[in-house]
SERO-4910 file (N, C-alpha, C, O; in steps of 0.05 Angstrom, whole numbers):
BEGIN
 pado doro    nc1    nc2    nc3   cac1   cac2   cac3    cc1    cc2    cc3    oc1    oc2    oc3
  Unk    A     17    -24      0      0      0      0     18     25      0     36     30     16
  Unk    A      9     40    -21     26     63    -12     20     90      0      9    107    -13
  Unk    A     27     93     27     22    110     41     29    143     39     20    159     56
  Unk    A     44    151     17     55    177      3     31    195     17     38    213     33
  Unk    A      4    191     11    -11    213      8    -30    206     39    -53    213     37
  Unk    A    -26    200     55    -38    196     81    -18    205    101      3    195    109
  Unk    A    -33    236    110    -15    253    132    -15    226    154    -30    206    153
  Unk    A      7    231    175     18    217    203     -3    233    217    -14    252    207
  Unk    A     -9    219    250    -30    228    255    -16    242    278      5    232    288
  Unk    A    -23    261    285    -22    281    309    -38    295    329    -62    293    325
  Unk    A    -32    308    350    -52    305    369    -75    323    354    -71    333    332
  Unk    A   -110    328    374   -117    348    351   -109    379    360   -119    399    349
  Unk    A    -95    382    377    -85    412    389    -71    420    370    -77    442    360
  Unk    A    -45    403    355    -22    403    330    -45    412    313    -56    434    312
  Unk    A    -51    389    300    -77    393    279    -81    411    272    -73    419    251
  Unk    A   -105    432    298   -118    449    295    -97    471    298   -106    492    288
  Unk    A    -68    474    309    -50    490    301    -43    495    264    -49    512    248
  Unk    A    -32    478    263    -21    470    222    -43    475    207    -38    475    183
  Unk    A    -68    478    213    -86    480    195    -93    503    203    -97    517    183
  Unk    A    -96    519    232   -100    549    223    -78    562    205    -83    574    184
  Unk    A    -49    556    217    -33    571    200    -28    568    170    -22    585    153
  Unk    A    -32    545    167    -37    539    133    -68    550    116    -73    552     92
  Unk    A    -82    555    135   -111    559    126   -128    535    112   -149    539     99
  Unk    A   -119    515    117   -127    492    105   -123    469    115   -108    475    133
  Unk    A   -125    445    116   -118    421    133   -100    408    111   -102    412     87
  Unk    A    -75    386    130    -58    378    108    -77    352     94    -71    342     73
  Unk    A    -96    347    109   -111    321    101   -121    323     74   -118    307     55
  Unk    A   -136    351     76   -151    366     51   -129    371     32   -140    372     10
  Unk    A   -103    374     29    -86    379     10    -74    350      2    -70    346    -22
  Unk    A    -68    330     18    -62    295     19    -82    285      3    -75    264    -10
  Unk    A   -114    296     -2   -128    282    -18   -130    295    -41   -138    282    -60
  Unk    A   -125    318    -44   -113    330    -76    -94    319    -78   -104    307    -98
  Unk    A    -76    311    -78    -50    302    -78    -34    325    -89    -19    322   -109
  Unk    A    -38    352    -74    -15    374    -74     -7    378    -49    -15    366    -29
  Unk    A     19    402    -51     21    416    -26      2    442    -11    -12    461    -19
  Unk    A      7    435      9    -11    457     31      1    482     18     23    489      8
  Unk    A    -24    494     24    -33    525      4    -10    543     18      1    538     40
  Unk    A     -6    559      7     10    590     13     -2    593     40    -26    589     41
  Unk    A     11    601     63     40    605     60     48    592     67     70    602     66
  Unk    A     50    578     73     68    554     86     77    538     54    101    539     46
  Unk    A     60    526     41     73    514     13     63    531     -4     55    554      0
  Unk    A     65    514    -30     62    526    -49     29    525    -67     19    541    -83
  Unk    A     19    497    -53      3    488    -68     -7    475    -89    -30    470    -95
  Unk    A     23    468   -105     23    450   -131     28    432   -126     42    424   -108
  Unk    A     10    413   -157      1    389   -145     26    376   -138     47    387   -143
  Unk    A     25    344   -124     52    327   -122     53    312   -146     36    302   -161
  Unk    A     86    314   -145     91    294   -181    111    266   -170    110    243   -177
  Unk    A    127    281   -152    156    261   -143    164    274   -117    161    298   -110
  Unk    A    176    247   -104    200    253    -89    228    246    -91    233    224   -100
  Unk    A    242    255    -87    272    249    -85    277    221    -70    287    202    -80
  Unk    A    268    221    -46    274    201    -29    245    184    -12    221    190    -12
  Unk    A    257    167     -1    238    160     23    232    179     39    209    180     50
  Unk    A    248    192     42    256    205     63    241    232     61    231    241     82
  Unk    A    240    243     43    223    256     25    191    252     26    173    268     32
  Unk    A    190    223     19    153    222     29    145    227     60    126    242     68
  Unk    A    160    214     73    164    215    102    148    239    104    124    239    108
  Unk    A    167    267     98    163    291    100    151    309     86    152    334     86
  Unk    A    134    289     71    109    306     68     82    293     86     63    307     90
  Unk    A     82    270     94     67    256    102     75    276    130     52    283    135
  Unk    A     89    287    148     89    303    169     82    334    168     67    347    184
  Unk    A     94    343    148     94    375    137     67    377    116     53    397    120
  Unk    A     60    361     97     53    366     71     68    386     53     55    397     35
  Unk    A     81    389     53    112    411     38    122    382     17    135    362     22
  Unk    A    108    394    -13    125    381    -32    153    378    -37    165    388    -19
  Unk    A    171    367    -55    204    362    -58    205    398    -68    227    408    -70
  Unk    A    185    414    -74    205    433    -82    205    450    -62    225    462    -56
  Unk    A    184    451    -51    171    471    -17    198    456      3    210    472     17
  Unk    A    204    434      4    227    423     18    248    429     20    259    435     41
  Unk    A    262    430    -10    288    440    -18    288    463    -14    310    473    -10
  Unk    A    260    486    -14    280    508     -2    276    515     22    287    535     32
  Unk    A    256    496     36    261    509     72    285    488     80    299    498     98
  Unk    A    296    457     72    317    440     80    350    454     67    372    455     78
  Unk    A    339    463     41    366    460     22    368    435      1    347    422      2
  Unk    A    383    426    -13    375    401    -22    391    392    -18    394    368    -22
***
């Protein structure tokens, strides 16, 4: 099964934190299969990741490989 597009679960205090500041829930952007809206991402859709490591961190953030590379670096 591939789990790419199913956020990790968190308490709902987190939750309801990441989704005010994103204005959106990452769940609601996990089932578009984009990134979480401005500001925090970008909002375009997902194509690839670089790594495992990579899905990992969108499945925690919702921040696509390119929203990644520039808050990580690559």
């Amino acid at each position: 099964m591939d789990n790419t597009f199913t956020p990790t679960k968190k308490s709902p205090g987190i939750e309801a934190f990441i989704t005010t500041l994103a204005g959106e829930s990452r769940h609601t952007a996990a089932a578009e299969r984009r990134c979480v809206a401005p500001p925090i991402g970008c909002g375009k859709p997902v194509t690839e990741f670089r790594d495992e490591r990579s899905r990992q961190e969108y499945r925690i953030s919702g921040l696509c490989q390119a929203c990644q590379d520039l808050l990580f670096g690559e």
